[in-house]
N, C-alpha and C positions, 0 to 999 in steps of 0.2 A: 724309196721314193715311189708315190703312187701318182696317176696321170687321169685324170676326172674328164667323161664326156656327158655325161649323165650320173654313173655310175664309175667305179673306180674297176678299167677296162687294163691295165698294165700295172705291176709294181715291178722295180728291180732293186736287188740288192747288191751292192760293191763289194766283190770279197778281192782278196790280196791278187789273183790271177786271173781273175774271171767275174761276168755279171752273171747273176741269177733272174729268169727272167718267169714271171708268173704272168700268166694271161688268164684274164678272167671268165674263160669258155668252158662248159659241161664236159666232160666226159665225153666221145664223141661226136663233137662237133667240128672239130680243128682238121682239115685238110693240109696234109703236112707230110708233102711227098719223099721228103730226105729225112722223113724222123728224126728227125733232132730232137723234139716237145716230148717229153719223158709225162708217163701219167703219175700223177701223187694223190688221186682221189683218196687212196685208202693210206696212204699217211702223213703224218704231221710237216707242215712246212710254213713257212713265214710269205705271207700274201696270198691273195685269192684266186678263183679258180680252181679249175682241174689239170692243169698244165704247166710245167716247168721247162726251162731253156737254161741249161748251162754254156753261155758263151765265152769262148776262150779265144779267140781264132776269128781275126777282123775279114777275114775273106768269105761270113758266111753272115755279114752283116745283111747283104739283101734279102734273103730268104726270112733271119728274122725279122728283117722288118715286113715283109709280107705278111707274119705269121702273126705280127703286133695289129698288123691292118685288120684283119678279120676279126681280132677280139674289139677292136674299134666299132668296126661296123654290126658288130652283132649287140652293143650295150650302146 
């Protein structure tokens, strides 16, 4: 699923345990103090951006939604 504000700013993909969350910010732009946001500039993955979020684990839901708000805000 991809999430449009101008530009298509979030996709996430549903796997069996976890979401995949792609955010659509460069390389160095993401302020992301618990590193969670893994960088996949340099390999293949499904959705846009330079940033991936494997979320497993509903208690670190606010931080990625934080981490969703800046790719918002910056497209």
């Amino acid at each position: 699923m991809g999430f449009y504000k101008k530009n298509i700013f979030v996709d996430i993909t549903l796997r069996k345990n976890s979401l995949d969350i792609c955010l659509n910010l460069k390389k160095g732009s993401l302020i992301d103090p618990q590193n969670m946001a893994r960088d996949v500039s340099k390999i293949g993955h499904w959705g846009n951006g330079d940033y991936m979020i494997t979320m497993n684990q509903p208690q670190n839901l606010g931080h990625v939604l934080s981490l969703i708000r800046q790719s918002y805000e910056n497209n």
